[in-house]
C-alpha positions, 0 to 999 in steps of 0.5 A: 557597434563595437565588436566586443560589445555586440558579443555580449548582447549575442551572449545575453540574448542567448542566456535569455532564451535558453532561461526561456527554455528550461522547463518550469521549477516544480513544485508540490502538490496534494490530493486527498480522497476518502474510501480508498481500499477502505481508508483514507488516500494521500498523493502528494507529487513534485510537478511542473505544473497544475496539469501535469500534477492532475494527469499523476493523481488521475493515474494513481487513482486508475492502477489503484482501482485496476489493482483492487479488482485483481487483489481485494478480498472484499469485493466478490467480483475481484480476481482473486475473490472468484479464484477462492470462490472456485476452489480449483486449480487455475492459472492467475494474472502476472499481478496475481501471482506476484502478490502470491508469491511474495506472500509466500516468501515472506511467510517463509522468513517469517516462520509464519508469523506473517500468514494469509490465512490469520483472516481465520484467526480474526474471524475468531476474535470478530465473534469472541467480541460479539459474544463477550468472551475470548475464543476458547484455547481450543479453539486457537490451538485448532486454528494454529494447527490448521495453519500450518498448511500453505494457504494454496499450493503451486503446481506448475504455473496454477495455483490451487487455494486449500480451503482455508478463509485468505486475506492478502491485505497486509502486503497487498496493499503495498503492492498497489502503493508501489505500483501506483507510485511507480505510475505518477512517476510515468507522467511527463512532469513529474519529478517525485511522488508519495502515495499513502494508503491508510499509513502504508506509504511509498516515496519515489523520485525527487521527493522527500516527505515528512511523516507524522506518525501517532505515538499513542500515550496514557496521556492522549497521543504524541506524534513522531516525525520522520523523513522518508526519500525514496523509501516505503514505510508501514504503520499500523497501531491498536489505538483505531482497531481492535477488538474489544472484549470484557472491557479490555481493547486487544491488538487486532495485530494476530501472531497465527502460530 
């Protein structure tokens, strides 16, 4: 055979095992479930295969259930159910006081527009809505005035709550999106991932997603389409929640000062 020939069968041998060897193209894959945190759940991954995509929604459904026994206000048995429960002075998981903390800066750049402690404040609406009228102005001066307190109060390394109703779904549930993000990207196989949690979602990777959002209208409801890559994005809209008093639906979105 001549030389020149047999170098290129050598050469053509080499480029089909190394085509053999790279790993498979990945493709996207998507799972929805239902009662998640008390909505709905969408994982949508870019794997290399149907295993490797199984493994990365397994992993995100674990860190979200290992998130929610540490930061769900409404499960008794969560870690921060039983601290508030408690009253006293403690010391709280990593997880914990993360979530804490950044609820505590962010009360801080927002001049408490963002507050833990609005749950007091809904409380208040709840029952304007079951008795068919509007809490009363002094009700909601007493209220803001109470809120003007930290909901907790750090000493040292523990915290101690001050007594007043708490809720930290508004960044906790964030927090749990990018952590379970974070974990399907840990997954051999896996080269993007969005995690969507009732409209707080993250996308993380070699991904990029496209995102209905509903616009509602006096007409019915639009949608608007948005390209997410390696962001986060949050909705949140008064055309599913609210409270409905005299007829009148209003926002469940709660400014506590």
């Amino acid at each position: 055979m001549p030389r020149h020939r047999a170098a290129r069968t050598r050469a053509a041998v080499a480029v089909i095992v190394a085509t053999l060897g790279l790993p498979a193209a990945a493709a996207p894959f998507t799972f929805r479930h239902d009662a998640v945190l008390g909505t709905s759940l969408e994982v949508v991954v870019e794997a290399r295969d149907a295993a490797a995509a199984a493994a990365a929604e397994g992993a995100v459904l674990a860190e979200i259930d290992r998130l929610a026994a540490v930061a769900s206000t409404h499960a008794p048995d969560s870690e921060i159910s039983r601290w508030l429960e408690a009253g006293v002075q403690a010391g709280v998981s990593d997880d914990l006081a993360a979530i804490l903390r950044a609820c505590d800066a962010w009360r801080e750049r927002s001049g408490g527009v963002f507050h833990p402690g609005v749950a007091l404040a809904a409380e208040a609406w709840k029952r304007g809505e079951r008795e068919g009228r509007a809490p009363a102005d002094e009700t909601l001066a007493a209220i803001a005035l109470r809120l003007r307190r930290p909901p907790w109060e750090w000493r040292g390394l523990e915290v101690v709550p001050t007594g007043v109703p708490v809720s930290v779904d508004a960044l906790a549930k964030g927090f749990i999106v990018d952590a379970a993000c974070a974990k399907a990207l840990d997954v051999e196989g896996i080269d993007g991932a969005m995690v969507n949690i009732g409209g707080d979602l993250a996308v993380r990777g070699r991904l990029e997603q496209a995102v209905e959002i509903p616009l509602p209208t006096h007409g019915g409801t639009s949608r608007e389409v948005v390209s997410v890559a390696d962001r986060a994005l949050a909705t949140s809209g008064g055309g599913r929640r609210g409270f409905s008093i005299g007829g009148t639906i209003l926002s469940h979105v709660i400014d506590p000062r």
